[in-house]
C-alpha positions as CSV (number, residue, x, y, z in Angstrom):
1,X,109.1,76.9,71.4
2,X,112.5,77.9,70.3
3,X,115.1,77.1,73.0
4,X,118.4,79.5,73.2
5,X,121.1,77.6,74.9
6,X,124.4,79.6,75.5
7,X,127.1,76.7,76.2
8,X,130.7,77.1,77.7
9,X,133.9,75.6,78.1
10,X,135.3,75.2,81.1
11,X,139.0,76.9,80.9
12,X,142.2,77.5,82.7
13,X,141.7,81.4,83.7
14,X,144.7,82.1,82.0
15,X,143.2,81.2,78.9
16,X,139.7,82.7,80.2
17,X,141.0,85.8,79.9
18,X,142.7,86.0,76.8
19,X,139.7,84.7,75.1
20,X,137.3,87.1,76.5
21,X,135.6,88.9,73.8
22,X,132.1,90.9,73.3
23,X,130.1,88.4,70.8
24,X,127.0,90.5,68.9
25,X,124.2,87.8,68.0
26,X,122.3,89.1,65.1
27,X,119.6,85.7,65.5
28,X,118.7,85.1,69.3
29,X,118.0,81.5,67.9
30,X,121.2,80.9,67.2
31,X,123.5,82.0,69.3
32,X,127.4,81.8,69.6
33,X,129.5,80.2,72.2
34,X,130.6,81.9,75.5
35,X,133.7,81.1,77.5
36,X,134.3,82.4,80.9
37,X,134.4,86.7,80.5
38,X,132.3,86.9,77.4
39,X,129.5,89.4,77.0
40,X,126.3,88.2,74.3
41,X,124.6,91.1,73.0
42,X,121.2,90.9,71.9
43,X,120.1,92.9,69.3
44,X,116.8,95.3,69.3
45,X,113.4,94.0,68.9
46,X,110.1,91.7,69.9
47,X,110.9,88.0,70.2
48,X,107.8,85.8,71.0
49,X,108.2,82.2,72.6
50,X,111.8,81.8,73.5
51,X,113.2,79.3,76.0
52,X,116.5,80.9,77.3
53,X,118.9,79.4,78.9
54,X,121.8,81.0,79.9
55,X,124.3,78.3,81.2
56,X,127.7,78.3,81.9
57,X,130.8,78.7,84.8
58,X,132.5,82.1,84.9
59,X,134.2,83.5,87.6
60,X,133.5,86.5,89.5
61,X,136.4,88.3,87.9
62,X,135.1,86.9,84.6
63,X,131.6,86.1,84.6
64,X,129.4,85.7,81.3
65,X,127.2,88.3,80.5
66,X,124.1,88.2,78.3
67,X,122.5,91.5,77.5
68,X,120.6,93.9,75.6
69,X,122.1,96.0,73.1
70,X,119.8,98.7,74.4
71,X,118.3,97.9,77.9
72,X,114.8,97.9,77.4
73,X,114.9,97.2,73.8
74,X,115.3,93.4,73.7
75,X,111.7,92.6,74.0
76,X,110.7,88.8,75.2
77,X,106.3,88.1,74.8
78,X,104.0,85.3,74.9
79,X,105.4,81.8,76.4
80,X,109.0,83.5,76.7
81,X,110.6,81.9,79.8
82,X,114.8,82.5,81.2
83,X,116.6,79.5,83.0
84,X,120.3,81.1,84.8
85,X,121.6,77.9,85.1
86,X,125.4,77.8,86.7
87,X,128.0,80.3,88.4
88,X,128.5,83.7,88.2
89,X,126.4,84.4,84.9
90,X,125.2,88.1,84.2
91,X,121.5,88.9,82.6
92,X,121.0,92.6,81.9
93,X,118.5,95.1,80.3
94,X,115.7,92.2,78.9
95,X,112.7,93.1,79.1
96,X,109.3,90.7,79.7
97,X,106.5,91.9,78.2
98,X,102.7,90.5,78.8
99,X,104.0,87.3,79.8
100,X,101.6,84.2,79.2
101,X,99.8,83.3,82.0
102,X,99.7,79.8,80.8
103,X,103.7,79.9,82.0
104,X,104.1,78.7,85.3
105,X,107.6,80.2,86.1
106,X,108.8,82.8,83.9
107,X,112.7,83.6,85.7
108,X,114.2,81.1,87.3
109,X,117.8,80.8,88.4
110,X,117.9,77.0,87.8
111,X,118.2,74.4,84.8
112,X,116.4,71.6,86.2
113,X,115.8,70.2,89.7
114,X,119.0,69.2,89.7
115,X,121.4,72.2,88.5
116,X,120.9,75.1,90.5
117,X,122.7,78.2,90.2
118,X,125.1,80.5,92.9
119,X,126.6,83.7,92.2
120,X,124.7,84.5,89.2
121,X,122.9,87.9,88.6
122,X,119.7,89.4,87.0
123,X,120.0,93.0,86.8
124,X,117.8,96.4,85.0
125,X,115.6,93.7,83.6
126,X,112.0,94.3,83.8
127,X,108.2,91.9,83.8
128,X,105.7,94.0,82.9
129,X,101.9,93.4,82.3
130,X,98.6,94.5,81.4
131,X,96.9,92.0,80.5
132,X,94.3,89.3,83.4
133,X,95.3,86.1,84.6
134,X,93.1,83.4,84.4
135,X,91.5,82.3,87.5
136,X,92.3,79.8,89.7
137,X,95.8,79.5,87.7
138,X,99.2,79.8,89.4
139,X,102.2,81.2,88.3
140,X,105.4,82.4,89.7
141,X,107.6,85.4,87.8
142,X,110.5,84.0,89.2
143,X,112.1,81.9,91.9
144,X,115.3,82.1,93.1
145,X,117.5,78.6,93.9
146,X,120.5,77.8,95.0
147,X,122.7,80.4,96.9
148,X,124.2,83.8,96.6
149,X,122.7,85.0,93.7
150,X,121.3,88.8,93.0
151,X,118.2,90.6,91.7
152,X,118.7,94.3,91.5
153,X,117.6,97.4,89.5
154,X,114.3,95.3,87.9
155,X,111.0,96.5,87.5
156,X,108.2,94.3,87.9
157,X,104.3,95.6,88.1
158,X,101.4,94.3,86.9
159,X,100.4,90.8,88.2
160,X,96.8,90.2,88.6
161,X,96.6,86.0,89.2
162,X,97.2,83.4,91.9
163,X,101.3,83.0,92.6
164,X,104.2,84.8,94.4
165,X,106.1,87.3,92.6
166,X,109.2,86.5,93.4
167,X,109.8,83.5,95.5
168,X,113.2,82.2,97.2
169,X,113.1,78.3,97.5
170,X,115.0,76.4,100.4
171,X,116.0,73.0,101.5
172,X,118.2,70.5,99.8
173,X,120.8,72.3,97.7
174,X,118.6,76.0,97.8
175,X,121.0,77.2,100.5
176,X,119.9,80.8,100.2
177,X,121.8,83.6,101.1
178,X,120.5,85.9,97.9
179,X,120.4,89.8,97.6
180,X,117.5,91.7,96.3
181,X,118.0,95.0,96.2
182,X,116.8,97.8,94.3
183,X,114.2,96.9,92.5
184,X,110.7,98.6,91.6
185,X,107.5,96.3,92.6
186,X,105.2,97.9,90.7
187,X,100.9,98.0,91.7
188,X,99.5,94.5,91.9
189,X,96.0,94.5,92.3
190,X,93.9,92.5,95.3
191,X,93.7,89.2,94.7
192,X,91.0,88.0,97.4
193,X,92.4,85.3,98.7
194,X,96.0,83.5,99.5
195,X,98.6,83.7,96.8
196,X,99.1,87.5,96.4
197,X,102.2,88.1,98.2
198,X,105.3,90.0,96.3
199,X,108.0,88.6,98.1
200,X,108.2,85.2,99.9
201,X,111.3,83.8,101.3
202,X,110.6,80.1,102.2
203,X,107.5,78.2,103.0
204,X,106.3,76.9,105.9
205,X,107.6,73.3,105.2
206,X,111.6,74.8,105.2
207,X,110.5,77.4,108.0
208,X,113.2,76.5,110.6
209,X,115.8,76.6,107.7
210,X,118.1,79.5,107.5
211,X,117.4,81.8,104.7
212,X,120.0,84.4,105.2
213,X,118.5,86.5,102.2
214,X,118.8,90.2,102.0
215,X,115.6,92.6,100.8
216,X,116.9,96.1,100.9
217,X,116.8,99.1,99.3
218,X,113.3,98.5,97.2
219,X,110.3,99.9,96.4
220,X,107.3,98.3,97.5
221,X,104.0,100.4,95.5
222,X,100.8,99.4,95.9
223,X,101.8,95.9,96.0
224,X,97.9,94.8,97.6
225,X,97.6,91.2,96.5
226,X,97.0,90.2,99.7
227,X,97.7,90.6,103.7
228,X,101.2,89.8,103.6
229,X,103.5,91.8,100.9
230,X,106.4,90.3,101.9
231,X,106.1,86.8,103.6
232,X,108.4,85.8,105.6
233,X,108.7,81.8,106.1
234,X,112.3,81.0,107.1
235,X,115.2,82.4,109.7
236,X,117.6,85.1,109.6
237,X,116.2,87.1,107.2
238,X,117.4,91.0,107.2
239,X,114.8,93.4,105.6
240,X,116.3,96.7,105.2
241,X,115.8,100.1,103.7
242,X,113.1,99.4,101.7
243,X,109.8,101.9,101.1
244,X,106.5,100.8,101.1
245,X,104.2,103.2,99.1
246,X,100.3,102.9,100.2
247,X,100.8,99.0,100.2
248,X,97.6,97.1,101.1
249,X,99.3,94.5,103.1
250,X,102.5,94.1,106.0
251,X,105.9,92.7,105.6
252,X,104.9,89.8,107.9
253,X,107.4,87.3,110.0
254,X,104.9,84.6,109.1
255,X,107.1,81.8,110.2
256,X,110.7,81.2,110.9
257,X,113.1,83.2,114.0
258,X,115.9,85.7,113.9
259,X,115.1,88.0,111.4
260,X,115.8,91.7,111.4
261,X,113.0,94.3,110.1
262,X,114.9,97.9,110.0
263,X,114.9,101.1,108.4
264,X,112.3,100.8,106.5
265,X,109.3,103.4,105.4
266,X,106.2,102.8,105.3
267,X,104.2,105.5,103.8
268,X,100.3,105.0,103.6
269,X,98.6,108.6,102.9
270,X,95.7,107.5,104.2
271,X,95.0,104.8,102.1
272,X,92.6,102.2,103.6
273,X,93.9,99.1,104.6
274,X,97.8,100.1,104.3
275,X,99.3,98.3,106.8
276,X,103.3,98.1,108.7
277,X,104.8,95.1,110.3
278,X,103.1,91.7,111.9
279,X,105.4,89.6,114.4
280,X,104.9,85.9,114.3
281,X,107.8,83.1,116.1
282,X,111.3,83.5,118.5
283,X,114.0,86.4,118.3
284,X,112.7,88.9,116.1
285,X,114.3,92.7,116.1
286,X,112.1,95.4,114.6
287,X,114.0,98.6,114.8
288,X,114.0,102.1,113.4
289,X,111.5,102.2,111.2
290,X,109.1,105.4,109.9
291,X,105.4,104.2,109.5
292,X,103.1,107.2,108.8
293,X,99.3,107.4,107.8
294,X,98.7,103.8,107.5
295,X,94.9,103.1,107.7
296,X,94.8,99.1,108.4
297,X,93.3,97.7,111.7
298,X,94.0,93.7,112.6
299,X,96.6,91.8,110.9
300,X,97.0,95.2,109.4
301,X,97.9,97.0,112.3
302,X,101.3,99.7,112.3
303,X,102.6,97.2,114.5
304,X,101.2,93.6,115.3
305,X,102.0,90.9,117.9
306,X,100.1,88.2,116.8
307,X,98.9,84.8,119.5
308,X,100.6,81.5,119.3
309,X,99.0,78.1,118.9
310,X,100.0,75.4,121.2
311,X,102.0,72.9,119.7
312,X,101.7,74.7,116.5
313,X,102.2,72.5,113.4
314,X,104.6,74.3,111.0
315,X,101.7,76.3,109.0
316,X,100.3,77.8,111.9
317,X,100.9,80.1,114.5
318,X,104.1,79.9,116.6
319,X,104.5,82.0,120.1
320,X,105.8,85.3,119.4
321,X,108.8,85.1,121.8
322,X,111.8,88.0,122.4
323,X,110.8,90.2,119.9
324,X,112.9,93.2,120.1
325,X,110.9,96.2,118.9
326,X,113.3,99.2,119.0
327,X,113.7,102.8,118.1
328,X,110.4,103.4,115.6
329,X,108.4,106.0,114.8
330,X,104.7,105.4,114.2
331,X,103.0,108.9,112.9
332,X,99.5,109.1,112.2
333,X,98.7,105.7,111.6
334,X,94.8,104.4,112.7
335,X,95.9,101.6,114.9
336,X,98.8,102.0,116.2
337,X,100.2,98.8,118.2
338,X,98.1,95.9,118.4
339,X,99.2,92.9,120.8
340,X,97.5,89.2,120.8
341,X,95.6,89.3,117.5
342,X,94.4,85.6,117.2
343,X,93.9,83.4,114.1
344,X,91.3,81.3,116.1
345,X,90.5,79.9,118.9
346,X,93.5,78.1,119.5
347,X,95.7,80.5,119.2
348,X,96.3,81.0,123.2
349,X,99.9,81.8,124.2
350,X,100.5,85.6,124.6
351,X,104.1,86.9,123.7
352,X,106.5,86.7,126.2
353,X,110.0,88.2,126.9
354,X,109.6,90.7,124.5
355,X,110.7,94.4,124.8
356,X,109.5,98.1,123.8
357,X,111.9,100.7,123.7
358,X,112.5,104.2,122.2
359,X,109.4,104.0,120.5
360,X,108.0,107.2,119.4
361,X,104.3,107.1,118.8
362,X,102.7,111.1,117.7
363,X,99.0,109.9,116.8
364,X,96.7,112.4,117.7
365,X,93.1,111.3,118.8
366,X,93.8,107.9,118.8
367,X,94.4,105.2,121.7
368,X,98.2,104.1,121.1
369,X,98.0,100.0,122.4
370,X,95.3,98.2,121.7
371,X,95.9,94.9,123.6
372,X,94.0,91.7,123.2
373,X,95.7,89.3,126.0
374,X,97.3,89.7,129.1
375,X,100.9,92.0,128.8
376,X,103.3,90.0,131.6
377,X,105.3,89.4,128.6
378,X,105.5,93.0,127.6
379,X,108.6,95.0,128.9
380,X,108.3,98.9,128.2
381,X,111.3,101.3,128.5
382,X,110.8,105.2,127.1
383,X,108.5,104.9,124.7
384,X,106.9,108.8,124.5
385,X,103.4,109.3,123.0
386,X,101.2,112.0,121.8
387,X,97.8,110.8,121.6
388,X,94.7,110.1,123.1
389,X,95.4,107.7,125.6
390,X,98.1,105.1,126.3
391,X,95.0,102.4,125.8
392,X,96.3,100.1,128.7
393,X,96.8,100.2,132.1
394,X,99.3,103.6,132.7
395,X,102.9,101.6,132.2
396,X,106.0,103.3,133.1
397,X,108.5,103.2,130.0
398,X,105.3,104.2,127.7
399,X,104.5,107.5,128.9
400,X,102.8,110.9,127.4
401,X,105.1,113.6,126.4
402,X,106.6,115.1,123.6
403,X,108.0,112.6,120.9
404,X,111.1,113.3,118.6
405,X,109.9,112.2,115.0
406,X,112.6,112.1,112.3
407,X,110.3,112.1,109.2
408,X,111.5,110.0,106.6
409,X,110.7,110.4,102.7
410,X,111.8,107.1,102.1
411,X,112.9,105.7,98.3
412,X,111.0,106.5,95.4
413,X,110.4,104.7,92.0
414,X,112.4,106.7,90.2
415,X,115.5,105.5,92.4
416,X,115.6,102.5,91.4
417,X,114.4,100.1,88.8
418,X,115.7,99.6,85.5
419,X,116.3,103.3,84.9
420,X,116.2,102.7,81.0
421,X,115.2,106.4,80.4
């Protein structure tokens, strides 16, 4: 394998700027220096088993830049991998195409273990594939590290094997903090078991870290790998503005507290098994979101408060405790709010301290609550439904009337991504 290293020197910014300069490689084997402020060019075509490695220190007035001549056009196959390695780097307009499964980690904004990367950037870069992953085999398309770096405008469909998407990494030096915005995750087929999700932010080992990562603004289509779409396993997580287009699966609070779940669309056209949000752990908000014609019962409800596990180790169940769920309109959807969903037998501890209100719930025919454990911990306050029945006990603060929908459309594919056309 072919390794393209682009080296820097570390200079006064004085001298950073006068020596900025836009540098066209003609060989992406050999490529030239960068200083601080420099933009690489990549020229057209199909480039099979390079290592990149994109390493350097700009600034964020300066930052070094490697891109595509013409985005889209710069064409990486077979055992093609990209390290980001340093500060406030810039990759724009590549394009992987039928990565080989064989590679465990195809982006990764790292060098090593022990050189992580902050500030850096990928942007209008693309993974596609269309080819089957071998069974049983894991891979990753990339991982974030470090802290305060960006994904946005990317494209990335296709996956078919075992392994996240796109994974953030905490602990240690992965401080987190990271923005990704924009991007198009394109269909990923069911995988049957574990290991499906799009998005995970965490594991269950760094849980009670702070993530402080930002997913907004994306489009989520038929992203059915598994139950979870986006898993959330670590604190303070905002999730915001995205669309989620007949997704087989709910962004999930799996583990960690504090996060914030608003504004986003969930659009399932009665697609079976689309599913909206599941509430897991301590001071979760889940406000103003659209959820319409979502088919997905259980862990799959429109909304889902799940049990709690006594003593739960960190990869289990924690008590769901003041959730905040706030200002959302469910449309439609086949089961509407489902509270105490267990994992097993153990999972014993109903939510507590947690609040309804300003819900608006129009699903014609159908029971609104479905609850599974006792509902002292449930507080209602205006919630309006159109339905068939409240399906609990009559509770003031949830109440039949007239709701107000504001329908939203949501984003679509075309919106974002890499927009190379």
């Amino acid at each position: 394998m072919r390794t393209l290293t682009i080296a820097y020197c570390s200079l006064l910014c004085l001298s950073m700027t006068s020596q900025a300069a836009e540098k066209a490689v003609s060989d992406p084997a050999q490529l030239p220096a960068a200083s601080p402020g420099d933009v690489l060019v990549l020229p057209e075509g199909e480039f099979a088993d390079v290592a990149l490695l994109l390493k350097g220190k700009g600034s964020e007035k300066a930052p070094i830049t490697l891109r595509a001549a013409v985005p889209g056009k710069t064409v990486f196959t077979g055992k093609s991998t990209l390290r980001i390695a340093g500060e406030h780097l810039v990759v724009e307009g590549l394009h992987f195409r039928d990565p080989d499964p064989s590679v465990s980690d195809l982006i990764v904004f790292r060098e090593d273990a022990k050189a992580s990367s902050s500030h850096c950037r990928l942007t209008r870069c693309a993974i596609t594939s269309t080819q089957k992953e071998a069974k049983g085999k894991e891979s990753r398309w990339m991982g974030l590290y470090g802290r305060s770096n960006r994904v946005d405008h990317c494209r990335l469909e296709g996956k078919t094997g075992k392994g996240t998407t796109v994974v953030v990494w905490l602990g240690g030096d992965q401080a987190g903090e990271h923005r990704i915005d924009h991007n198009d995750f394109g269909p990923r087929e069911k995988l049957g078991k574990n290991g499906g999700e799009t998005i995970r932010i965490g594991d269950s080992k760094t849980s009670m870290l702070r993530g402080g990562c930002l997913v907004e603004a994306n489009v989520f289509y038929r992203c059915n790998g598994e139950a979870e779409c986006i898993s959330n396993k670590s604190c303070e997580n905002v999730y915001r503005g995205n669309t989620f287009l007949e997704v087989g699966g709910t962004l999930t609070l799996r583990h960690g507290n504090g996060c914030v779940v608003e504004g986003n669309v969930f659009l399932g056209n009665q697609v079976s098994g689309t599913g909206g949000i599941r509430i897991i752990g301590e001071d979760h908000t889940v406000r103003g979101n659209y959820l319409e014609n979502l088919r997905g019962d259980d862990a799959r409800s429109a909304l889902c408060l799940m049990m709690g596990i006594p003593n739960s180790p960190l990869n289990r169940y924690f008590q769901v405790k003041r959730a905040q769920v706030t200002g959302n309109w469910v449309v439609n959807c086949e089961h509407p709010v489902l509270i105490g969903l267990a994992d097993d037998d153990h999972a014993s501890l109903a939510p507590v301290d947690c609040m309804f209100q300003g819900n608006q719930f129009r699903c014609p025919g159908r029971d609104i609550v479905e609850a599974r454990c006792g509902l002292e911990g449930i507080r209602w306050q205006e919630n309006v439904y159109e339905g068939k029945s409240a399906g609990i006990s009559t509770t003031p603060g949830l109440e039949a009337g007239k709701p107000t929908i504001q329908a939203q459309k949501g984003l679509t594919r075309a919106e974002v991504g890499p927009g190379w056309n």
